[in-house]
C-alpha positions in Angstrom: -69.6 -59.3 78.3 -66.9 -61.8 77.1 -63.5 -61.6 78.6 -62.3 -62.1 74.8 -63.9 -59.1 73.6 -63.1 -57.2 76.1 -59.6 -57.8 75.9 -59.4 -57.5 71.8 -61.4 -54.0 72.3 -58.7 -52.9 75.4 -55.9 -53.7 73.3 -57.5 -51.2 69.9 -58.0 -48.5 73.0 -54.9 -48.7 74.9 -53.2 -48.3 71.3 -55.4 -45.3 70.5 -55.2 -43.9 73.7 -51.7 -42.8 74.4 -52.0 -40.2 71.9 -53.8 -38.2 74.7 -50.0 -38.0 75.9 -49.7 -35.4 73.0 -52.7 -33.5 73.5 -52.4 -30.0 75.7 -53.4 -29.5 78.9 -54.5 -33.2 79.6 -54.8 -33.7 83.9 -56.6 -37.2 83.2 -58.8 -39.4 81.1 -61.4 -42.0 82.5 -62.3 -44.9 80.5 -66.1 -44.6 80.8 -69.4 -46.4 79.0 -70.0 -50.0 78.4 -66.3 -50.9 78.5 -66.6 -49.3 81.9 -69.5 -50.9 82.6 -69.2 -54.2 81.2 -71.8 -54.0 78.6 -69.5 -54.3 76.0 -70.1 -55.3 73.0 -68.6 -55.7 68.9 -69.8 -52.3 68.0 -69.2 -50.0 71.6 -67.5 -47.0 71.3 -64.1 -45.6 73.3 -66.4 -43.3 76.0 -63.9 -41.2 77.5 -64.2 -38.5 80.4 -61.0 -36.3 79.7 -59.9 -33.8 82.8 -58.3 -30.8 81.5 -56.5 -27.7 83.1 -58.6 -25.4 84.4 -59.5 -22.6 82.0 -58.6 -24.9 79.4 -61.7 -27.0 78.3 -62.9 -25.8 75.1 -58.3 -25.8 73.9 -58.5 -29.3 75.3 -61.3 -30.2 73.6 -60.4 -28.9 70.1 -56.7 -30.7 70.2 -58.6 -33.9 71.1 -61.2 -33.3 68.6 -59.1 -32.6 65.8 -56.8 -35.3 66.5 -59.1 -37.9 67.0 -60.9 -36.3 63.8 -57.2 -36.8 61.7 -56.6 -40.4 62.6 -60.8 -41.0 62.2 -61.2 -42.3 65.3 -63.6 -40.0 66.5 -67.5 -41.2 66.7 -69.6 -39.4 64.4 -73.7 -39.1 65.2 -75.1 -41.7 62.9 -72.5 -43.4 62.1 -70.7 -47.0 63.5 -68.9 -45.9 66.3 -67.2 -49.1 67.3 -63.8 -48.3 68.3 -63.9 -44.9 68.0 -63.8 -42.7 70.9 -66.7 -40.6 72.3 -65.3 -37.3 73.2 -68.4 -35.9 74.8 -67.2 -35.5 78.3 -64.8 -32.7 79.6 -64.2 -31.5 82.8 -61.8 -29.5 84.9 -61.0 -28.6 88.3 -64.3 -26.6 89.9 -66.7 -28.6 87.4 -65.0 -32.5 88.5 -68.3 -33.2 90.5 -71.5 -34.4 88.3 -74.4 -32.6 88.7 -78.0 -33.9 89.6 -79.8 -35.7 89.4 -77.9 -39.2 90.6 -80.1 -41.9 89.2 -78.8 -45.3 89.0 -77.2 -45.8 85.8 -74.7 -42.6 86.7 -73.8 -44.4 90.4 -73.1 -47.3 88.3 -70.7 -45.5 85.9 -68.7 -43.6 88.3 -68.3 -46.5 90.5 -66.5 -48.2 87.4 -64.8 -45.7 86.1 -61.2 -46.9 84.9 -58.1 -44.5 85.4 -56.4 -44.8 82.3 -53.6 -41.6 81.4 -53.1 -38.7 83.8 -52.1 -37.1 87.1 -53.0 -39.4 89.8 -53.1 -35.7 92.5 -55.9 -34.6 89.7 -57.6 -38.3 89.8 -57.5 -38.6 93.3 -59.0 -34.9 93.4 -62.0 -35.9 90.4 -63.3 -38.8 92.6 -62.9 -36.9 95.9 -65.2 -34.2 94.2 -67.4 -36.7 93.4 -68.5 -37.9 97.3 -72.5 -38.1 96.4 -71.5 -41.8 95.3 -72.9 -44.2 97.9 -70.4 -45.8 98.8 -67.7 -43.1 98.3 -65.1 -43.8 95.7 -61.4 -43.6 96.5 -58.6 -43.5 93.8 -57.0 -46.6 93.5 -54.8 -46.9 90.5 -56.3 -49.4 88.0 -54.2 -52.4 87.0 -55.2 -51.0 83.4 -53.5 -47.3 84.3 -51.0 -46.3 81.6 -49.1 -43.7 83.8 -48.5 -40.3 83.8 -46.4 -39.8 80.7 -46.6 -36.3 78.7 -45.0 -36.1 75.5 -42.9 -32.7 75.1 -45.1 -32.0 71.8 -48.1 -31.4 74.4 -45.7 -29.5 77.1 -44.6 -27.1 74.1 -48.0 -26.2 73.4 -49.1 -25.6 76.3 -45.8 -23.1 76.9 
């Protein structure tokens, strides 16, 4: 992985990303895949793991969906998915810990996750969940972390 490329692709993400602010019910979203991973290259998707409220997966899901769908930035199945985002991976409180089998490409990714939007209590929770990781990860905020910020578009819809 280049430093250059990853920086030009962080910079098309962290753009994209803050529309998560707007989505409901949003605890936390995890940077995942080879931008996680540092196999990034020119045509690597957004790989996201989004946190929702619990009971609220499938609401999450469609809000994030149709957004993404709107501004076409979601990845489509055959199609380039370079700087689109992979919305394949949601979770909520009860369901935060991955299930098995651990094989070594899943201890990888979890041990590079990158905290990008959300409650750091619900962050701090998702990796707790998560203590078959050898050695355990603790929530540290990432010097990439965007913060916490909810617009009151999402906090209407979620009333």
């Amino acid at each position: 992985m280049t430093n250059s490329l990853f920086e030009k692709k962080w910079r098309i993400f962290e753009k994209r990303a803050k529309i998560f602010r707007y989505i409901p019910f949003i605890e936390f979203v995890l940077l995942a895949g080879s931008m996680a991973t540092g196999r990034v290259h020119e045509k690597s998707a957004f790989d996201v793991i989004v946190g929702a409220r619990g009971g609220r997966v499938f609401t999450t899901w469609f809000f994030s969906a149709l957004t993404f769908q709107l501004f076409g930035w979601r990845e489509k199945p055959g199609a380039d998915a370079s700087n689109r985002f992979g919305l394949s991976h949601f979770t909520a409180p009860g369901g935060y810990t991955l299930s098995p089998p651990y094989n070594a490409y899943w201890k990888d990714l979890y041990n590079r996750l990158i905290p990008v939007i959300g409650d750091e209590e619900k962050l701090v929770q998702f990796f707790s969940a998560n203590e078959w990781l050898e050695p355990t990860r603790v929530y540290i905020r990432h010097e990439r972390y965007l913060g916490n910020k909810r617009s009151w578009l999402a906090r209407c819809w979620e009333f």
